[in-house]
C-alpha positions as CSV (number, residue, x, y, z in Angstrom):
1,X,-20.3,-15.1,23.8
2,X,-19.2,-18.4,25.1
3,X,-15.7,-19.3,26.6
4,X,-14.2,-20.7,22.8
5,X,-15.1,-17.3,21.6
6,X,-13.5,-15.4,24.2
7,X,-10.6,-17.5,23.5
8,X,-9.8,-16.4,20.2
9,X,-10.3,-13.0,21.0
10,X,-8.0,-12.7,23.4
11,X,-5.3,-14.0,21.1
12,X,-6.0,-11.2,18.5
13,X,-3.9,-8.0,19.2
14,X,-6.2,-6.5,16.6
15,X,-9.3,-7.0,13.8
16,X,-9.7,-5.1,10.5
17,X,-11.8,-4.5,7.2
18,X,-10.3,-3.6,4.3
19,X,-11.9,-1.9,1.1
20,X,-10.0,-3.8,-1.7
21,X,-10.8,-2.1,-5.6
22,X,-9.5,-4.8,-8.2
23,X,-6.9,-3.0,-10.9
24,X,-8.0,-5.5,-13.2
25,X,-12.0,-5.5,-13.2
26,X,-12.1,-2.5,-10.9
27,X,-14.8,-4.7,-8.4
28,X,-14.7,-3.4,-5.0
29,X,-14.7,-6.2,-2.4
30,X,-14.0,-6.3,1.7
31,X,-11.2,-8.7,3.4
32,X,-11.0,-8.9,6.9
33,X,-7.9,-9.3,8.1
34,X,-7.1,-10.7,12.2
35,X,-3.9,-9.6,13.8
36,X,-2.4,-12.0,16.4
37,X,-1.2,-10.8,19.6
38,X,2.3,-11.0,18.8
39,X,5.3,-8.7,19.9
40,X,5.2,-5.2,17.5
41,X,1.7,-6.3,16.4
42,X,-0.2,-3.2,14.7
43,X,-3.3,-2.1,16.6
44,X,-4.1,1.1,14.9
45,X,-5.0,1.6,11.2
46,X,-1.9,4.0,10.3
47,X,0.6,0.8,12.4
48,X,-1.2,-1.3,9.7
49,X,-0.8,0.3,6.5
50,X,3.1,1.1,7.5
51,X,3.6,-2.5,8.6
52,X,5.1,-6.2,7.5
53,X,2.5,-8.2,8.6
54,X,0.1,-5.8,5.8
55,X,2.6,-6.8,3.1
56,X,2.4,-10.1,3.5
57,X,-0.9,-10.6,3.1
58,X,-2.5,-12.1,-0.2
59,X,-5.6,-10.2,-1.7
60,X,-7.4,-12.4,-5.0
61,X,-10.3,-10.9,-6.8
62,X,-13.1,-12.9,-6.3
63,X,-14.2,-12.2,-10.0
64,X,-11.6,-12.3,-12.0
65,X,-8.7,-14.0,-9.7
66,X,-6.3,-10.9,-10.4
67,X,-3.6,-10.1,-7.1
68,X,-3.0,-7.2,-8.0
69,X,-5.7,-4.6,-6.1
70,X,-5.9,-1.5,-4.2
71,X,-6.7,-0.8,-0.4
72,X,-9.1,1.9,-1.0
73,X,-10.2,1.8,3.1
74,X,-9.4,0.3,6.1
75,X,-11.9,0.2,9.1
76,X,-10.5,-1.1,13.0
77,X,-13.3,-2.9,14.4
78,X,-13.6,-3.4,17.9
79,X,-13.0,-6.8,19.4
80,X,-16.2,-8.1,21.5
81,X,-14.1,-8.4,24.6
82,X,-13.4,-4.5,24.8
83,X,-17.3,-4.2,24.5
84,X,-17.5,-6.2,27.5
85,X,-15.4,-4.5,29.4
């Protein structure tokens, strides 16, 4: 991993995956969401799902362009810099 990498690592608090199901054309797709390193930024799945930052983010279908969707899974994936450590 080179030093640019590193960087932008170390400015996330926290990385996720989310299982998205589409209410409209029930597709399943994955959205990966980045959490900056902010003050009360979530770092755990359950700090996710209960907080603001969740809410305000924007899910579209990729089919059918429908907002409306449901998180049927979230996975925390470990940053590269915690593997290093």
């Amino acid at each position: 991993m080179n030093e640019a990498e590193k960087g932008d690592y170390d400015r996330l608090a926290a990385r996720f995956r989310l299982h998205l199901r589409c209410e409209h054309c029930v597709a399943e797709s994955q959205f990966f969401v980045d959490v900056p390193r902010v003050d009360d930024a979530p770092t755990g799945i359950d700090e996710l799902l209960e907080s603001a930052f969740l809410e305000r983010q924007r899910f579209v279908c990729s089919i059918c362009a429908n907002p409306i969707g449901l998180i049927a899974g979230v996975v925390q994936l470990r940053l590269p810099e915690a593997c290093d450590a």
